[in-house]
Backbone as CSV, one residue per row, in Angstrom:
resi,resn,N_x,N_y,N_z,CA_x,CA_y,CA_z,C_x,C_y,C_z
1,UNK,10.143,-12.873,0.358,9.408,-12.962,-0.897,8.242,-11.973,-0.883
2,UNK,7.951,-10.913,-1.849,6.802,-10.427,-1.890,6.077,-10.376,-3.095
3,UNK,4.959,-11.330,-2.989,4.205,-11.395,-3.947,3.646,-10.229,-4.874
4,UNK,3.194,-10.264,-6.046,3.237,-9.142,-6.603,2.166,-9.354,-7.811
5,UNK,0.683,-9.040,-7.751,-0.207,-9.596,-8.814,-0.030,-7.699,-9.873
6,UNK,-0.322,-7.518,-10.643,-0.745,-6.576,-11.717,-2.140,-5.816,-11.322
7,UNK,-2.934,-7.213,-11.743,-4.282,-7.067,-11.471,-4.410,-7.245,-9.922
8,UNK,-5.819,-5.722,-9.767,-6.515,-6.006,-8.351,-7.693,-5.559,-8.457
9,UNK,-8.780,-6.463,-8.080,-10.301,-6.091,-8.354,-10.453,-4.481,-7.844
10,UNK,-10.201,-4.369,-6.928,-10.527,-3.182,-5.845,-9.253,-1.424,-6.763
11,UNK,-8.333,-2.077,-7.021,-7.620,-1.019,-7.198,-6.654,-1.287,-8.372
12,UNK,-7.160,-1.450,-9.681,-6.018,-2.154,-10.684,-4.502,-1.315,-10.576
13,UNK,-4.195,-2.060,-11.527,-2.617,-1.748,-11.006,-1.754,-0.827,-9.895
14,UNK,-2.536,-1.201,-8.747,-2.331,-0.381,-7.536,-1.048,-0.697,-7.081
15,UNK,-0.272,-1.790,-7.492,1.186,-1.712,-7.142,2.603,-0.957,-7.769
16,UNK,1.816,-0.565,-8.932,2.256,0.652,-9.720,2.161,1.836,-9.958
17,UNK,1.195,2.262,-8.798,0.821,3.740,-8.327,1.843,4.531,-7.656
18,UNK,1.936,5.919,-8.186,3.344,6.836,-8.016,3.573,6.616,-6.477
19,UNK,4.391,6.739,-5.629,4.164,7.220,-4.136,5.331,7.509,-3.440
20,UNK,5.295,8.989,-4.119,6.431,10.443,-3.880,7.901,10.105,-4.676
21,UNK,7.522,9.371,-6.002,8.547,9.516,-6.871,8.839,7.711,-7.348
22,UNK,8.419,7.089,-6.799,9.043,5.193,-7.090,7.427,4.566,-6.663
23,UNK,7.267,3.720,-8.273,5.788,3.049,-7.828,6.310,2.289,-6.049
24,UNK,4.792,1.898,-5.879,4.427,1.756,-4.978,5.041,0.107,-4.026
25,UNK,5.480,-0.524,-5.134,6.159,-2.136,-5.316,7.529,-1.762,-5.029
26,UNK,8.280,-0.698,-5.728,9.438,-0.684,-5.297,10.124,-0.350,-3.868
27,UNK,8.994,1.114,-3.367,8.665,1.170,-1.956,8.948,-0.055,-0.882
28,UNK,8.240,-0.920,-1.360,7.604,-2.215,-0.189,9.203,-3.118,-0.728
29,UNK,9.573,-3.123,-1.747,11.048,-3.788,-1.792,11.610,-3.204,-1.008
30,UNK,11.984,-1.994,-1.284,13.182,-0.973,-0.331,12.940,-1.559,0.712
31,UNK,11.818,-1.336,1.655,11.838,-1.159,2.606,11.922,-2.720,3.708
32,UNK,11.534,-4.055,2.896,11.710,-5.159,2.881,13.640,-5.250,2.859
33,UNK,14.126,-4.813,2.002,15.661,-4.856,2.370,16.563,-3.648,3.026
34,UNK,16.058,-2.913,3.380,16.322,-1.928,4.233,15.960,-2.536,5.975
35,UNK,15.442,-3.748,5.833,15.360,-3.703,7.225,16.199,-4.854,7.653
36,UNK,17.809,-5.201,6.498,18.116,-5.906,6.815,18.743,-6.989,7.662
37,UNK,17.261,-7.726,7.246,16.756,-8.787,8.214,17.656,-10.443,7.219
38,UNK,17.505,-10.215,5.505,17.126,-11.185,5.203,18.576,-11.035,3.990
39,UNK,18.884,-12.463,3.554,20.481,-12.713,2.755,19.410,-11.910,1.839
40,UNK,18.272,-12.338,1.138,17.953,-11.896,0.022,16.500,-11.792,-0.361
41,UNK,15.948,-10.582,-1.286,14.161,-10.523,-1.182,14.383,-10.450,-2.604
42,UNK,13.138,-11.214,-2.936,12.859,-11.283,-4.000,10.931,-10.656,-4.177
43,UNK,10.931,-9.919,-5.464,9.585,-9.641,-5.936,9.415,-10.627,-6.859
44,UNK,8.324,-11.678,-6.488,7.379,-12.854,-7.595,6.064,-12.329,-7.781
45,UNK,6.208,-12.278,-9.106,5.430,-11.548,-10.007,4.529,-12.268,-11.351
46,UNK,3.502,-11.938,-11.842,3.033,-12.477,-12.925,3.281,-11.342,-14.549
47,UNK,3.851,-10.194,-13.911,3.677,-8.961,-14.660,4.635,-8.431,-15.302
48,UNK,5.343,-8.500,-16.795,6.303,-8.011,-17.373,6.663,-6.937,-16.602
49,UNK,5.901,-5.701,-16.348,5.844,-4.072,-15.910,6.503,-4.365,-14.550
50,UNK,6.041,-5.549,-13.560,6.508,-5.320,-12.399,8.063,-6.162,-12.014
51,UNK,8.138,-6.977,-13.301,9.788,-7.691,-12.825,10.472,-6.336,-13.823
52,UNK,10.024,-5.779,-14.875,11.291,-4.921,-15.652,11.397,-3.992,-14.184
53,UNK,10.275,-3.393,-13.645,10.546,-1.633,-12.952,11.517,-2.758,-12.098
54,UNK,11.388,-3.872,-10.581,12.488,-4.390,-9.750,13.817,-4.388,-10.827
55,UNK,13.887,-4.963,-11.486,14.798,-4.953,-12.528,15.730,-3.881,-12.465
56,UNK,15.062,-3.204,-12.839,15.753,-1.290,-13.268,15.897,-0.696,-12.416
57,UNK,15.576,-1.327,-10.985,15.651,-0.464,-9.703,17.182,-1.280,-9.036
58,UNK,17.530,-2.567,-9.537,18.777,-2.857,-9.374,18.025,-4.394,-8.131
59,UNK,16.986,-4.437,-8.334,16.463,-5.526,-7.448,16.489,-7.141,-7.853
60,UNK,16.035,-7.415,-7.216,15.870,-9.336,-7.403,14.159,-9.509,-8.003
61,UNK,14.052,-10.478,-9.158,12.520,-10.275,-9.162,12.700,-12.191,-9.906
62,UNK,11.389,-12.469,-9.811,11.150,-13.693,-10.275,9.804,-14.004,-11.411
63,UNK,10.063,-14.222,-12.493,8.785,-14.002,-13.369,8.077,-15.640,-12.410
64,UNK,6.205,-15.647,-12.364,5.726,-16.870,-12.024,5.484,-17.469,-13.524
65,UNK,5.902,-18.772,-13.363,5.258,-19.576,-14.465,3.973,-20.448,-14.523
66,UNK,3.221,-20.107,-13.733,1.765,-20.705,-13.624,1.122,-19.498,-13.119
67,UNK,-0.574,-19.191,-13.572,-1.628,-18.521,-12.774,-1.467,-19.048,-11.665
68,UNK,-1.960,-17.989,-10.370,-1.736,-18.084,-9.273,-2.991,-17.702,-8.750
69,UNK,-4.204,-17.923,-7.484,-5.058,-17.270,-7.128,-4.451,-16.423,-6.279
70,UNK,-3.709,-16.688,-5.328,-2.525,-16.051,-4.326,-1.298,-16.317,-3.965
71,UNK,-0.823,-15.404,-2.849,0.426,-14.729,-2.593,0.892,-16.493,-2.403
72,UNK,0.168,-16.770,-1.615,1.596,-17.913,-0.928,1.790,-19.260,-2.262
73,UNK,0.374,-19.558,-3.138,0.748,-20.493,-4.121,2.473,-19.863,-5.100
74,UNK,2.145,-18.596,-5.372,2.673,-18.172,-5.993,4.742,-18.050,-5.457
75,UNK,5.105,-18.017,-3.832,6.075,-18.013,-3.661,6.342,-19.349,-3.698
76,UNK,5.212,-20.041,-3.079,5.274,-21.734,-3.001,6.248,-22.248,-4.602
77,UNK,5.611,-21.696,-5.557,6.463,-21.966,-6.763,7.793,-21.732,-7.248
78,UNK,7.540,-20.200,-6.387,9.271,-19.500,-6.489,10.022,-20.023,-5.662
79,UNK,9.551,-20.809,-4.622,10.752,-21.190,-3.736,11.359,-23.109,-3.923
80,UNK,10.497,-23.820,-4.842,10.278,-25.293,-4.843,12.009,-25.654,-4.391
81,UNK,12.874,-25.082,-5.513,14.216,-25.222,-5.769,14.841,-24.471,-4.743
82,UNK,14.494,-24.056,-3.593,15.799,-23.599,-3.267,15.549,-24.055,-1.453
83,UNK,17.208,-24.198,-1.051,17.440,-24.267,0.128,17.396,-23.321,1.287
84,UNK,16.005,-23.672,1.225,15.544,-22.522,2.697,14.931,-23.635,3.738
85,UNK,14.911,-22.899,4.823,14.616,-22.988,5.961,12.762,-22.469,5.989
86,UNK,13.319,-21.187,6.303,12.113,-19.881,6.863,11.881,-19.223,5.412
87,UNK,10.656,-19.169,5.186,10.552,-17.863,4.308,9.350,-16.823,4.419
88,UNK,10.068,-15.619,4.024,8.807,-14.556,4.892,8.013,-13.968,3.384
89,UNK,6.965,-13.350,3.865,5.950,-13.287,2.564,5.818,-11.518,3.313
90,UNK,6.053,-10.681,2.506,5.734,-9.509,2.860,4.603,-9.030,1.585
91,UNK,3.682,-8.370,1.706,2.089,-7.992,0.488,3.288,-7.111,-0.101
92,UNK,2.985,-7.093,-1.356,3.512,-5.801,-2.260,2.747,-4.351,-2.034
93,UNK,0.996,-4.274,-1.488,1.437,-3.518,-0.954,1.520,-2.607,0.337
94,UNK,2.888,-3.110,0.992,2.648,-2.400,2.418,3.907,-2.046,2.492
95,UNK,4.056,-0.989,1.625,5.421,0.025,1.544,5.822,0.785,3.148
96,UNK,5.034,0.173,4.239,5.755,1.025,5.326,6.073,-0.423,6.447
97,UNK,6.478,-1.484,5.616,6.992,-2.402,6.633,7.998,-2.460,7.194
98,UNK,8.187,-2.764,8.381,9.350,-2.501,9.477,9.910,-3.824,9.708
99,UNK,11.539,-3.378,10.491,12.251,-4.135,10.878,11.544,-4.884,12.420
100,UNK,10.774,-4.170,12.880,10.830,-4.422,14.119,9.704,-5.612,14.228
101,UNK,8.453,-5.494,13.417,7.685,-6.091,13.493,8.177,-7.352,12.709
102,UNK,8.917,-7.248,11.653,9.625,-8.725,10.742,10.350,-9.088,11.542
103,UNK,11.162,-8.977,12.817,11.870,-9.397,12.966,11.109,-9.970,14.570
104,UNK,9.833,-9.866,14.819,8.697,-10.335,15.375,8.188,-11.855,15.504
105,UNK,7.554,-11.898,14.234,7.643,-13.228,13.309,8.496,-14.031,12.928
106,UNK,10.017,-13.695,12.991,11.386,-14.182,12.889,11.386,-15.374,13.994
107,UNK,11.230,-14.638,15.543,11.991,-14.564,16.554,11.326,-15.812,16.979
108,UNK,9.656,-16.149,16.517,9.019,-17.143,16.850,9.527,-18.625,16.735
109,UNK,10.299,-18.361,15.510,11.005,-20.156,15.213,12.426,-19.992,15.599
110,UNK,13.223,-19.087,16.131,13.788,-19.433,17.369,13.819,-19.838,18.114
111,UNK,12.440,-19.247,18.964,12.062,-19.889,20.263,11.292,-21.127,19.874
112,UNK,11.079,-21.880,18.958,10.317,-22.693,18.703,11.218,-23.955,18.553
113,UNK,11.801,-24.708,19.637,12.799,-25.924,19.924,11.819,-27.102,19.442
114,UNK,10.530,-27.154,19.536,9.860,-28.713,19.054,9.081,-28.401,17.737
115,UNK,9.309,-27.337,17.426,9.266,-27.194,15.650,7.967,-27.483,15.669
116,UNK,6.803,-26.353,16.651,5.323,-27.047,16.697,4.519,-25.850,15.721
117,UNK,5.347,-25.097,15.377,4.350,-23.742,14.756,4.949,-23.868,13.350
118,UNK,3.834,-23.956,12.655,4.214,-24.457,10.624,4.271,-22.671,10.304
119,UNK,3.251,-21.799,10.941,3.873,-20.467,10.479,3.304,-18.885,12.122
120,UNK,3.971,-18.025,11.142,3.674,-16.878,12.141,3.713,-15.788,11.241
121,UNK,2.594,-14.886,12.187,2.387,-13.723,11.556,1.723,-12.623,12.009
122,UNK,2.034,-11.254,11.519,1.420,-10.046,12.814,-0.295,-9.786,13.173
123,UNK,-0.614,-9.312,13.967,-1.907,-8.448,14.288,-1.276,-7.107,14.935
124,UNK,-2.458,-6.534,14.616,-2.633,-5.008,15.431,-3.678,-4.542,16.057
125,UNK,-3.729,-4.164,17.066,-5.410,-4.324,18.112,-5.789,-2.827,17.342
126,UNK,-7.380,-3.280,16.935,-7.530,-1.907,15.909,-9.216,-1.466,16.804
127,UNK,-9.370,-0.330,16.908,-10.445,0.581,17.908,-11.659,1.368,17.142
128,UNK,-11.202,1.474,16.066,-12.034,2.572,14.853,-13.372,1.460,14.770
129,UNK,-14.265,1.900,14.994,-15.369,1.440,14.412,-15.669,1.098,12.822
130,UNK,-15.570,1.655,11.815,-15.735,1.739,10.725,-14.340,0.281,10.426
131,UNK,-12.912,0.781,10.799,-12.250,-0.633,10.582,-13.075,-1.737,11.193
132,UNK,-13.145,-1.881,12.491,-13.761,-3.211,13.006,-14.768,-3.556,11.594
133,UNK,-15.563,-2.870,11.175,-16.821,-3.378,10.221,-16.264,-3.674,8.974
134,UNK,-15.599,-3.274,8.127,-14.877,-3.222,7.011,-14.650,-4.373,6.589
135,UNK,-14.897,-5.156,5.852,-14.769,-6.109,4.856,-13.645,-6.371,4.510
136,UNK,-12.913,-5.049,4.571,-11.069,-5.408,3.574,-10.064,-5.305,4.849
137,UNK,-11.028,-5.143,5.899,-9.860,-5.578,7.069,-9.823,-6.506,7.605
138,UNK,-9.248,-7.687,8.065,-9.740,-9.138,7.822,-8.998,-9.150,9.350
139,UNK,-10.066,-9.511,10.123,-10.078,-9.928,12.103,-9.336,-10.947,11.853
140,UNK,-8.725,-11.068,12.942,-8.321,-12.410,13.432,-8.724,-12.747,15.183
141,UNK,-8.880,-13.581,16.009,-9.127,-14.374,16.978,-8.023,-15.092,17.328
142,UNK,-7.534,-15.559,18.796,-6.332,-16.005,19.160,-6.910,-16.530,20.338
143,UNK,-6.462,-17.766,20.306,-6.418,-18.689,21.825,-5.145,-17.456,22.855
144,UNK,-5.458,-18.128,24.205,-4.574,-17.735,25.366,-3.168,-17.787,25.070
145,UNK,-2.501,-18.679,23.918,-0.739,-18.392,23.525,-0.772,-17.646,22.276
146,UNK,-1.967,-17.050,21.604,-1.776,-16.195,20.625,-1.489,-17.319,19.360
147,UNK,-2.294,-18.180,19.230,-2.330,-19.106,18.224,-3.803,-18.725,17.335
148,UNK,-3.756,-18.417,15.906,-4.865,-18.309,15.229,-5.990,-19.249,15.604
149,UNK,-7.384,-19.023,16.675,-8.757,-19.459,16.209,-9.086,-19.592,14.667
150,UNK,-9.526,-18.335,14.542,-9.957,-18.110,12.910,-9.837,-16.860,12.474
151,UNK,-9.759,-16.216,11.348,-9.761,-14.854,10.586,-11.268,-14.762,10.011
152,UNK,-11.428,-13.766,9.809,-12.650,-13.310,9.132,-12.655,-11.959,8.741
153,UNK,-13.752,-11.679,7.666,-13.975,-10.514,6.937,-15.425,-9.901,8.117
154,UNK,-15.824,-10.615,8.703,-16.606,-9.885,9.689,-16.128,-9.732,11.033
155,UNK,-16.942,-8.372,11.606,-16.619,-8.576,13.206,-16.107,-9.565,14.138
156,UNK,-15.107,-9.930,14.457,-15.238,-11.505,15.456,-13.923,-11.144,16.740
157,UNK,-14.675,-11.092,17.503,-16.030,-11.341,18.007,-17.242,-10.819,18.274
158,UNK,-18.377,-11.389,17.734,-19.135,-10.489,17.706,-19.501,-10.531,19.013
159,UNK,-20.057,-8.750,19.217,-20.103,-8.243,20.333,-21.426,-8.580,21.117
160,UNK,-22.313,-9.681,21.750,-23.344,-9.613,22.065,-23.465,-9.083,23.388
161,UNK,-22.160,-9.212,24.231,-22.495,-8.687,25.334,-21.725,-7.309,25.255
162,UNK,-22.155,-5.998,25.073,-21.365,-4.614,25.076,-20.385,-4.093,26.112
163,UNK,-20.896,-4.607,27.002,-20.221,-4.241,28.505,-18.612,-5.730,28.409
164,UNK,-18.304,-6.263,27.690,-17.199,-7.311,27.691,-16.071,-6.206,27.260
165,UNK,-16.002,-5.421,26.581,-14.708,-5.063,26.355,-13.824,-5.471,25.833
166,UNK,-14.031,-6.029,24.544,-13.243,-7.584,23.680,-12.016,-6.325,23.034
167,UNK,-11.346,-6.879,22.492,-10.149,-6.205,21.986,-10.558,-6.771,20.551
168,UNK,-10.642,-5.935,19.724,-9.957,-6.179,17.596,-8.776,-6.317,17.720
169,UNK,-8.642,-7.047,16.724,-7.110,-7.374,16.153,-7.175,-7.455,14.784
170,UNK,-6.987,-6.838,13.831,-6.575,-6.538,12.386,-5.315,-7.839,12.113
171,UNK,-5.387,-8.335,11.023,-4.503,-9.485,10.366,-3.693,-8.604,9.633
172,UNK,-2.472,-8.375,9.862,-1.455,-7.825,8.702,-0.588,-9.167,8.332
173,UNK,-1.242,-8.908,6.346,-0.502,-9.937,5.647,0.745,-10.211,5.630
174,UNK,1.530,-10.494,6.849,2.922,-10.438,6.810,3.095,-11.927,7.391
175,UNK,3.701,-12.814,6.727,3.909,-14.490,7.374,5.357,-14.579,7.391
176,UNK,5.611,-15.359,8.160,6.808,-16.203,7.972,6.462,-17.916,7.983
177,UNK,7.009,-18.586,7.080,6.426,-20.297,7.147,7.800,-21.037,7.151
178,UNK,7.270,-21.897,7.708,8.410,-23.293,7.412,8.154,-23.733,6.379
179,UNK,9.224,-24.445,5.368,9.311,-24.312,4.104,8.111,-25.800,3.740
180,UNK,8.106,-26.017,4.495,7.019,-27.691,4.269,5.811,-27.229,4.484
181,UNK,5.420,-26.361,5.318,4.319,-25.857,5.200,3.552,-25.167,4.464
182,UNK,4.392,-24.430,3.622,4.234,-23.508,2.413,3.906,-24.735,1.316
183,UNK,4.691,-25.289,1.262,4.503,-26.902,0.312,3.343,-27.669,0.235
184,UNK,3.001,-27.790,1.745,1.502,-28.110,2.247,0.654,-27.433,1.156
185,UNK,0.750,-26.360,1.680,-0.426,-25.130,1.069,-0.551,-25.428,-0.252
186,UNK,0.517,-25.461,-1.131,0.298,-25.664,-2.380,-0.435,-26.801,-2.821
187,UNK,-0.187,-27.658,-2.444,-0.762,-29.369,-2.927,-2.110,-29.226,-2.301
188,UNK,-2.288,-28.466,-1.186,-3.938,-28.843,-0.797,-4.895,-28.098,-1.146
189,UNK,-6.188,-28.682,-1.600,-7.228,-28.011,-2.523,-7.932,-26.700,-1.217
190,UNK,-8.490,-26.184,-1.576,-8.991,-24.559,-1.415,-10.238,-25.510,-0.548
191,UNK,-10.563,-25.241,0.917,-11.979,-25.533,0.907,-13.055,-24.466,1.026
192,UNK,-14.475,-25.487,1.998,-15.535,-23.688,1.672,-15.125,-22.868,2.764
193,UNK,-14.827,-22.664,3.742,-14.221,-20.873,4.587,-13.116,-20.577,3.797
194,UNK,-12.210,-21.062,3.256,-11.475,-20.074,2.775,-12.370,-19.655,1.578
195,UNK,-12.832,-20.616,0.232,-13.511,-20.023,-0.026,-14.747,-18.985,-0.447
196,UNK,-15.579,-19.092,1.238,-16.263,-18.476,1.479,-15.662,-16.526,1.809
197,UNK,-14.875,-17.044,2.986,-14.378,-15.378,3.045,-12.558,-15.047,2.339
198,UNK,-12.532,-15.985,1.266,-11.408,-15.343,0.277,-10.228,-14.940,1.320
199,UNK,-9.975,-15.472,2.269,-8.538,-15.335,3.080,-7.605,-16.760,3.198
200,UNK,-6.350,-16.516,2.638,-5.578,-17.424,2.306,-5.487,-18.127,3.839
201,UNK,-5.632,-17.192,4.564,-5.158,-17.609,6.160,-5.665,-18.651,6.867
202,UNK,-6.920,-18.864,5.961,-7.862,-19.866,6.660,-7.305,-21.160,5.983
203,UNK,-6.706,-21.243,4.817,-6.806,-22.953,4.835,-5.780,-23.537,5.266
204,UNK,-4.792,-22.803,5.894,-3.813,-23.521,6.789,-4.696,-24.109,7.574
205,UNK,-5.761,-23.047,8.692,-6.484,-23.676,9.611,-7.085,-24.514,9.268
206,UNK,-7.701,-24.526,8.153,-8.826,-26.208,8.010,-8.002,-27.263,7.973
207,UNK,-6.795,-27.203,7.424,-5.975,-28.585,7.222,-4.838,-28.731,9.025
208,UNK,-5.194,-28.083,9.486,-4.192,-28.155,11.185,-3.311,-27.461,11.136
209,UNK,-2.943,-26.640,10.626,-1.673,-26.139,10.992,-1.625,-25.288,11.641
210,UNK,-0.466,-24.957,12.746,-0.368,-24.080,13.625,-0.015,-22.463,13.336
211,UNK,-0.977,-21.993,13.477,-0.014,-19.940,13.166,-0.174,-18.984,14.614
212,UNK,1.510,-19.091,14.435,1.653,-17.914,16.026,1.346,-16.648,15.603
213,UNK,0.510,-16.047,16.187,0.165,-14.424,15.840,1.210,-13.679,16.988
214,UNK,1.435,-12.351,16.235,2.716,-11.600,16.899,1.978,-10.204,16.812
215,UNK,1.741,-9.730,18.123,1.134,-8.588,18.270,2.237,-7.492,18.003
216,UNK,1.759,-6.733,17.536,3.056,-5.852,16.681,2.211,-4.063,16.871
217,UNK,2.591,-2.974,17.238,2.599,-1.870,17.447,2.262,-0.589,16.181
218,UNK,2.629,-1.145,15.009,2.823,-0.878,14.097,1.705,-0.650,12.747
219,UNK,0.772,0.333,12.773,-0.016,0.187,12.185,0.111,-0.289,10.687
220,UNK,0.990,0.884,10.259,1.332,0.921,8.509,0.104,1.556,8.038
221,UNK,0.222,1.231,6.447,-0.880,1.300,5.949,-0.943,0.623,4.391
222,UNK,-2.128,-0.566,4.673,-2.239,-0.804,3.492,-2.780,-0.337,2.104
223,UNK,-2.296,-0.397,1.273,-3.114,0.651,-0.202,-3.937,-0.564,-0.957
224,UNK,-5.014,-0.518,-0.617,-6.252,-1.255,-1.342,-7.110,-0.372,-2.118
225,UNK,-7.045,0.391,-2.178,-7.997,1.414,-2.622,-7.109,3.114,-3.025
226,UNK,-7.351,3.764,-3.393,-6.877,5.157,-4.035,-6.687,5.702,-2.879
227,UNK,-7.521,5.684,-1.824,-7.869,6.408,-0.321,-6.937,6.195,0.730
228,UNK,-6.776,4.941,0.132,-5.199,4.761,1.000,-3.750,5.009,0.502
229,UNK,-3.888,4.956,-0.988,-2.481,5.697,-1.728,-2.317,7.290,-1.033
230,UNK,-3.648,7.662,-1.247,-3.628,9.300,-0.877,-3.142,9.440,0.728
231,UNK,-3.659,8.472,1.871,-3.227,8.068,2.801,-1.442,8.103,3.083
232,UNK,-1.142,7.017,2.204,0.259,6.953,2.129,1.081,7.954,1.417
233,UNK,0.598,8.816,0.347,1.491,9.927,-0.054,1.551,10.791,1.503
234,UNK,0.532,10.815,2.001,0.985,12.004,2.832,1.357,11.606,3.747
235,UNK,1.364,10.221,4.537,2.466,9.491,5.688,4.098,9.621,4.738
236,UNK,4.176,9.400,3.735,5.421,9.835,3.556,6.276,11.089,3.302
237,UNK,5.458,11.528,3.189,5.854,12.812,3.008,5.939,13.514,4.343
């Protein structure tokens, strides 16, 4: 499933930005079924513009019938009716997602025989100074089995001792959930950390639920901003 809003504070209709010939949504489809992993992907959408272009591209798309604040309420709706298991949430936009890293997050509820992890999802150990500080790159923290502590829009951990040598880890919006858990999410109200730092990721954690983080190799690049479209025209090219 990849969610798909119109509107974006930071970059309006940034999922409809050219990038080297096919907006930028159709990209992140392709490449979501090009890595096939999955019977079937669907784009859920609030946006006439973005189910006609899947449409016309010969894709699967789902109009939402309720406002949505986010990605996962919004598949949560698209999926009520149907017989799934696993379902994976790829951002609309991260047109350079891979097989290797989806199939990362896959591999977790395989190995998962007592059905103890409600979801999973990637990091990338990130070194740049300016990312570590960045606001729109959202940290994550991991116990010793790589189970989400907490996410944040600030540094974490913050560095008081310099000489520790802590590792960043960048959150790439890529989940896979068990279908009850996604269900969870929907029925339970928003509290204050998520709505303090605006990351969906956190209110699994306030309500218990378990998320395996999957260290993944794979930078990509997300387009939040023009700087990163320009970014991504020229990684593809």
């Amino acid at each position: 499933m990849i969610p798909a809003r119109y509107a974006a504070s930071r970059f309006p209709a940034k999922l409809m930005q050219d990038l080297v010939g096919k907006p930028v949504i159709v990209r992140t489809y392709q490449a979501a079924v090009n890595t096939n992993l999955f019977d079937e992907v669907y784009v859920v959408t609030d946006s006439d513009v973005i189910y006609k272009t899947i449409v016309g591209e010969g894709g699967l798309a789902i109009m939402s019938e309720k406002e949505h604040e986010c990605g996962s309420d919004r598949i949560a709706e698209a999926v009520t009716q149907m017989d799934v298991d696993i379902i994976v949430n790829v951002q609309g936009d991260e047109p350079f997602t891979d097989r290797e890293s989806l199939e990362g997050v896959l591999k977790v509820f395989e190995d998962d025989a007592h059905k103890e992890i409600d979801l999973a999802s990637l990091m990338v150990k990130i070194t740049a100074e300016d990312e570590i500080n960045n606001p729109n790159t959202v940290k994550v923290i991991v116990d010793n089995r790589n189970f989400a502590l907490y996410f944040s829009r600030s540094p974490i951990p913050y560095p008081r001792a310099k000489d520790a040598r802590t590792n960043y880890y960048k959150h790439k919006g890529i989940y896979a959930f068990r279908k009850s858990a996604l269900m969870d999410f929907q029925r339970l109200p928003m509290l204050q950390l998520e709505a303090t730092e605006k990351i969906e990721a956190i209110r699994y954690l306030e309500y218990g639920k378990k998320i395996k983080m999957v260290e993944t190799n794979v930078q990509g690049i997300e387009i939040d901003t023009p700087d990163d479209l320009k970014k991504a025209q020229r990684a593809w090219k």
